[in-house]
N, C-alpha and C positions, 0 to 999 in steps of 0.2 A: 766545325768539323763533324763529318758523320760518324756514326761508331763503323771500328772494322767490319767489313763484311767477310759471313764466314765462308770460305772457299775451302778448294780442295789443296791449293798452294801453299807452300810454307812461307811464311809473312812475318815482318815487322813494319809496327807502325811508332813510329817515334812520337815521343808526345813530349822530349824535353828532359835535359841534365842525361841523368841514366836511366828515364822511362821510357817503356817500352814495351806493349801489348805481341806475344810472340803468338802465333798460329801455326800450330804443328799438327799436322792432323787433325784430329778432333779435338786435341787440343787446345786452350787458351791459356796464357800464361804474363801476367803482369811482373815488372820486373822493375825497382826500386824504386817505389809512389812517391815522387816529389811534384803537388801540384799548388804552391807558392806560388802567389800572383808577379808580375813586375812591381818591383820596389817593397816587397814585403823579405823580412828578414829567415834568414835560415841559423837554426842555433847550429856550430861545430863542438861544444862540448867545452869546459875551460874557459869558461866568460865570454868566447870565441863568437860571432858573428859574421854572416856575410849576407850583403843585400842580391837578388835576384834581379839581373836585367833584362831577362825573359820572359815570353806569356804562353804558359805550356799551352801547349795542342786537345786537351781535354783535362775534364774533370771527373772525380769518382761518378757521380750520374751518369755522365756519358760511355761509361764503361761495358763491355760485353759482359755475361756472364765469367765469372774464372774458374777455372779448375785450380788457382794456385797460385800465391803470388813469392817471387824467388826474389830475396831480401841480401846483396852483401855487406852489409853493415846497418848498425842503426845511427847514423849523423841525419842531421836536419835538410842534405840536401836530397839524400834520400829516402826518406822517413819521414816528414814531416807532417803537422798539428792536423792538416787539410787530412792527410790518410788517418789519423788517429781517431779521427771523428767522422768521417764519410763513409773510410771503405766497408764494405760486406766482411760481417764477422764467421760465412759459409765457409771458404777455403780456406788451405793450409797456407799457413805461412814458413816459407824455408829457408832459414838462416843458419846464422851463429850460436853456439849458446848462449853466450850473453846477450845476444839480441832477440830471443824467444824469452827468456825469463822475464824483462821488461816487457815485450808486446801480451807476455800471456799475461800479465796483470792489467793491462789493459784490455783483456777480453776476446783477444784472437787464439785460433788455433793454430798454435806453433811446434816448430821441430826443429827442434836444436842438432846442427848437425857439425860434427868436427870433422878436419880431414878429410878426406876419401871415402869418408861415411856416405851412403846412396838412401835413397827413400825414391820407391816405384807408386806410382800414380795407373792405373786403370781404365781401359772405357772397352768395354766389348774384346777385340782382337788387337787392338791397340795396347802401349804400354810407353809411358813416360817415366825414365829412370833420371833423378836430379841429383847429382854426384858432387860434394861440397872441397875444393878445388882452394891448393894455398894461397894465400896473397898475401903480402907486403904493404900496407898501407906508410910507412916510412920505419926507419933503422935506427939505432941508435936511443937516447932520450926522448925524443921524440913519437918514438914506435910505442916507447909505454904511453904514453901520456894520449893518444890515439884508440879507439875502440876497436878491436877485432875484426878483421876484414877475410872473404870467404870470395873465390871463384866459381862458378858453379859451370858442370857440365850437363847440359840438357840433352839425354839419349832418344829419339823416337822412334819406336819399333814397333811394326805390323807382322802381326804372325811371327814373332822371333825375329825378323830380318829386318836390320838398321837403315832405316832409311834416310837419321838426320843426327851430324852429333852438332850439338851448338855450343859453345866455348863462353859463359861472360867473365868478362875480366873481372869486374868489381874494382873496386879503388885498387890499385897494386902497382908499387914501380916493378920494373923490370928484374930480374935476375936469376939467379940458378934453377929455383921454385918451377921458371916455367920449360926448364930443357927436363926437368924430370916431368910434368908436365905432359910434352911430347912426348917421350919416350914412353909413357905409360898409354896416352891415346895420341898415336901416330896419323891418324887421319879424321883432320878436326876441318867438316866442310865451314865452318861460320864460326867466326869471332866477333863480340860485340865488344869492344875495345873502346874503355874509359881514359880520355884523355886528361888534357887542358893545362898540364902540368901546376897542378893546383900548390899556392903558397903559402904557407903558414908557417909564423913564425921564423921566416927565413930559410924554413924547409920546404921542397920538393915534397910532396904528399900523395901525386897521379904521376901518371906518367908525363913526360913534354913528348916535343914530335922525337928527336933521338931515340929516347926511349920506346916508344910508341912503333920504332923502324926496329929495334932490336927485339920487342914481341913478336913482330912478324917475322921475324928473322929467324928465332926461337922456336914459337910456337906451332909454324907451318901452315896458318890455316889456306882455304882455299879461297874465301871471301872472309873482306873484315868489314865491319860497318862499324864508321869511328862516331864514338857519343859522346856525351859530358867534356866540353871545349868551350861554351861561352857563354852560360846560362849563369856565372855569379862571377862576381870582382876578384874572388881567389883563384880564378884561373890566370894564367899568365900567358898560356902556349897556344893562339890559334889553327884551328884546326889546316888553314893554309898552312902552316910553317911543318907539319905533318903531312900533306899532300904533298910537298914540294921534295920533304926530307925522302919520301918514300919514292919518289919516284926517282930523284939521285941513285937509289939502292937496287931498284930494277928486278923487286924482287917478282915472285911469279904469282902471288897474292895478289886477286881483283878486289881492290878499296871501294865502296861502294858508298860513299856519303849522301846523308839522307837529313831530307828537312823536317824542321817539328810539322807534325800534321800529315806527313808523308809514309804511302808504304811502300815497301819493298820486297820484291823475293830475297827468300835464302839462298835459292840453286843458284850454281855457280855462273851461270852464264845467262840472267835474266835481266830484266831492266825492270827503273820504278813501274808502279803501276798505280800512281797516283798522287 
C-alpha cells in the first residue's frame, strides 16, 4: 500500500482493527496504532491474550508525516510493542490519563485528557480542536478490571467556520453517555464506530451489531465508518450481522464500510476513492 496522498478532501484510510490515518485539512491524524502482524499476539491486560487474524494495511515507515496521534485506550490491540518502538516520538499523543503516564515514560509526548477536556492543534488559518468524549469499555466488575477508555471528538475549522466534526467511538458499549453525547454536539457529520462485539471473560467489552444500531440511533451521525470487527479471535460480531441489523432499522445514517488499505471520504455523499 502507498502512503495516503495528501489532498484537499477529508479522508480516511483504514489500516486495521481501529487504525486509521484521518485527513482533515492540513491535517494528519493517526488514530489507535495497532500494526501486529497475522498470528502475533496482542496483550488485553490481566494475563489476557488474543491472536491477530489480520495483516494491517501499513506500517509505522509507511506513515505520512502526523500532526497527532488520538489514542482511546492503551490495550495491545490498540497500542501495541510495533508503535512503542517505530512510531515518531514528534507528535502529540491524546489520550487518557492513565494512558499518557505510561506512553510518556516511554518517551512520547503526551496529553492526558479527561472528559470534555479539548486540546487545539494549529497550522496557519486552520485549527484542530480534540475533545476527550465518555466511553464505556464494559459495567460492572468488569469495568474495573479494564483500562480507561476515551471518545474523541475531532473539530476542523478554517477561519472560525466548522467544516468537519468527526466523532471516534473508542472501545465503548452503548448507552446514556452517548445521548448526552448528542445533545451536547448535535450535528456530528462522521462516526468512526468500533465494533466487533468483543469477548472477554464472558463479557461484552465493544459494541455487537445491536448495539452498534442503538449508537446510531443515539448519536445521529450523518456517516458512520464501521472498524475493529474482525482483526482478533475476541471479536464475536461480524461486521455483516451490523450491516444487516442496521439496515432492519432504516435509519437515515449512510454506513460506509471500508477495506484495510482502503480510503475513503468523510462528506456525506462521497464514494471510496481507492
Amino acid at each position: 500500500m502507498t502512503k495516503p496522498e495528501n489532498t484537499s478532501t477529508d479522508t480516511l484510510t483504514f489500516v486495521g482493527t481501529a487504525t486509521t490515518v484521518l485527513r482533515l485539512g492540513e491535517f494528519t491524524v493517526l488514530t489507535d496504532p495497532n500494526f501486529l502482524h497475522r498470528g502475533q499476539r496482542a496483550y488485553l491486560g490481566k494475563g489476557l491474550w488474543s491472536r491477530r487474524l489480520t495483516e494491517p494495511a501499513l506500517q509505522p515507515a509507511g506513515l505520512p508525516p502526523l500532526d497527532a496521534v488520538v489514542l482511546s485506550h492503551l490495550h495491545g490491540d490498540h497500542f501495541d510493542r510495533i508503535a512503542r518502538r517505530d512510531l515518531a516520538r514528534a507528535q502529540p499523543v491524546l489520550t487518557t490519563p492513565a494512558a499518557a503516564r505510561r506512553l510518556r515514560d516511554w518517551g512520547f509526548d503526551t496529553h492526558g485528557l479527561r472528559t470534555w477536556e479539548r486540546v487545539e492543534l494549529a497550522k496557519g488559518r486552520e485549527t484542530l480542536t480534540v475533545e476527550a468524549l465518555p466511553g464505556i469499555h464494559a459495567r460492572g466488575l468488569m469495568g474495573a478490571l479494564l483500562p480507561p477508555v476515551m471518545g474523541s471528538l475531532l473539530e476542523h475549522r478554517v477561519m472560525g467556520r466548522v467544516r468537519r466534526r468527526v466523532y471516534l467511538s473508542g472501545d465503548t458499549l452503548t448507552g446514556d453517555q452517548l445521548t448526552e453525547i448528542a445533545e451536547r454536539h448535535p450535528d456530528l457529520h462522521t462516526a468512526v464506530v468500533h465494533l466487533g462485539g468483543t469477548r472477554v471473560l464472558l463479557h461484552t467489552v465493544t459494541m455487537d451489531a445491536d448495539q452498534g444500531v442503538d449508537f446510531l440511533r443515539r448519536a445521529r451521525p450523518r456517516v458512520a465508518v464501521p472498524v475493529h470487527h474482525d482483526d482478533y479471535r475476541v471479536f464475536r460480531s461480524p461486521l455483516s450481522a451490523f450491516l444487516e441489523a442496521a439496515a432492519r432499522a432504516a435509519l437515515p445514517t449512510t454506513i460506509r464500510p471500508v477495506e484495510r488499505g482502503q480510503t475513503v471520504s468523510l462528506a456525506p455523499a462521497a464514494a471510496p476513492e481507492g
